[in-house]
C-alpha angles and dihedrals in degrees: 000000000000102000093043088049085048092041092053088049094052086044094052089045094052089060082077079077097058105023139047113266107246085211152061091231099038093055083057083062091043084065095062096028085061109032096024089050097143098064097063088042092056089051088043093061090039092062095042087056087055086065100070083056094061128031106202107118092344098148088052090047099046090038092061099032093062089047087057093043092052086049093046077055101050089078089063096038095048091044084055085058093049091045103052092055104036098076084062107040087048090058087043087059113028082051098244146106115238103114084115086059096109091235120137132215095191139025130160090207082065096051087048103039130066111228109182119219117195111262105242109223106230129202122219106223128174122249085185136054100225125080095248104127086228091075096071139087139196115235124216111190110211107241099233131084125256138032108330136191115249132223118208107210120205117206116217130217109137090299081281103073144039136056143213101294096059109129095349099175094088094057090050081055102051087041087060090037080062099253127129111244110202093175101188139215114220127192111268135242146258080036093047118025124198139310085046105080092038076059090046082060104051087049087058098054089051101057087051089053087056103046093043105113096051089043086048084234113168080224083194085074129052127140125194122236124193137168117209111309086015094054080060095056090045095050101045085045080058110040103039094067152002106272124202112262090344101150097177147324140235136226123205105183096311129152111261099181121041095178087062102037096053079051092064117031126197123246110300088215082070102031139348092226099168082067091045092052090044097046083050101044101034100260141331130342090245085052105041106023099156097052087062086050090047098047085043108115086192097061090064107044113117144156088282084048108128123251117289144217118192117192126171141130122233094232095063114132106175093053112025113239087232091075084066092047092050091056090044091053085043102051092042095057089042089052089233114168099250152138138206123212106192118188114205095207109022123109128195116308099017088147087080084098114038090184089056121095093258089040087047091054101036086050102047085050091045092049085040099053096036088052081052111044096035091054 
């Protein structure tokens, strides 16, 4: 009776791979069920062995844990599909030819093995000259000589949480890759609204203009990088204007309409995001209208608007992925170089783990599109 209760719980908390979590606590478990999913798969098998020890329900218990096996497994099946397919869909769109390349966007050696990567020491520095701790930002220097390209990097958290040290291990990765990581501190909400922190951005990318030539910066190729809140961020810094030596952006699961996305709230069980959205634009939507237009990345797209890379994963359930399918409409109609990486089982935040199905293919179309646009 043990192994079959143990075996019912593993089995309800293998439906994060498949469904969308109905709570705040239980999307944190989506995230390992997902991108960890070898853990729970190893328990899994080891609970399904045990029952050739004991015979007590044994048929019930073997019978359901090899249906939740077979679902702990969807998330790498379905990232071999993706992956079989992406090489050539990214040269389809980024208008190049380097699918032979040997590269590959998904390999379960790499979800099993540890392969260490060098830690690359980074230096906080100040874009502004006041004491706030927003005004910082950590340095990566790219560990290759030369001028380099540089990547901004905007942290998310609601646009009232979160710093510069948020998932560094993709900045470790793109330092190594030879690229530049300025991963920026912005000024918080409710206390500071936008525009301010797409402002805090763009000082940002002035102090490292003028710092350029002692941080070695090509300072004729930056991209923007932003997660959730701070894709946002990222995509509204890009599109609003022409910026200085800017060649794309990438989303990673941020929210590109804001009109739309007051209109339709997420599950308040996960995030109150009305509130979110009020405590960043100054009120309600039916109170301060314009300010949603106006921190909306999808109302100034347009056919000048700067390469784009789109990830997010349909079971997302802080950021709807629909905000990802509007940009993409958007984009397409507008003839903007871009691509959209959509992940079937991923949820918000599934780059915690860049080993993990969702980490593996982020990471093969960052380090794609960066290798394009920064040419």
């Amino acid at each position: 009776m043990i192994r079959l209760t143990l075996i019912f719980i593993t089995f309800l908390v293998s439906l994060l791979a498949v469904f969308r979590a109905p709570t705040y606590h239980l999307w944190l478990l989506a995230i390992g069920v997902a991108e960890f999913a070898w853990v729970f798969i190893t328990l899994t098998f080891v609970l399904l062995v045990a029952g050739f020890i004991t015979g007590k329900y044994q048929l019930a218990g073997t019978l359901l844990g090899i249906i939740t096996l077979f679902i702990l497994l969807s998330p790498i099946f379905r990232a071999y599909i993706v992956a079989r397919q992406l090489p050539a869909e990214m040269d389809a769109a980024l208008g190049e030819n380097e699918h032979a390349s040997g590269i590959q966007p998904f390999s379960l050696l790499t979800m099993l093995k540890d392969y260490p990567q060098q830690p690359v020491p980074s230096k906080t520095l100040p874009y502004r000259k006041d004491d706030l701790p927003s005004s910082t930002l950590d340095f990566y220097p790219a560990q290759q000589p030369g001028l380099r390209p540089c990547v901004i990097v905007v942290h998310g958290g609601s646009w009232s949480s979160g710093d510069s040290k948020q998932l560094p291990e993709l900045n470790n990765y793109m330092a190594h890759a030879g690229y530049h990581v300025a991963s920026v501190n912005y000024r918080l909400a409710p206390a500071f609204r936008c525009p301010t922190q797409i402002e805090d951005v763009y000082a940002a990318m002035d102090y490292l203009r003028e710092h350029a030539a002692v941080l070695q910066i090509d300072t004729s190729n930056f991209v923007l990088l932003g997660r959730s809140a701070g894709a946002q961020i990222a995509l509204l810094a890009a599109y609003r204007q022409k910026v200085p030596g800017l060649k794309g952006v990438i989303d990673f699961y941020g929210p590109a309409d804001m009109v739309w996305g007051y209109s339709l709230p997420a599950n308040p069980l996960v995030m109150d995001s009305r509130k979110v959205l009020e405590n960043y634009l100054g009120g309600a939507y039916n109170a301060v209208p314009d300010n949603y237009a106006a921190s909306s990345p999808i109302e100034f797209a347009d056919q000048h608007t700067v390469p784009t890379l789109i990830i997010h994963g349909e079971n997302d359930v802080l950021v709807a992925y629909e905000h990802s399918i509007r940009l993409n409409k958007k984009l397409t109609v507008k003839g903007v170089k871009h691509f959209f990486l959509s992940l079937p089982w991923a949820t918000h935040g599934f780059d915690y783990n860049l080993k993990g199905p969702g980490g593996q293919l982020s990471t093969y179309a960052v380090d794609r599109f960066l290798r394009n646009v920064t040419r």
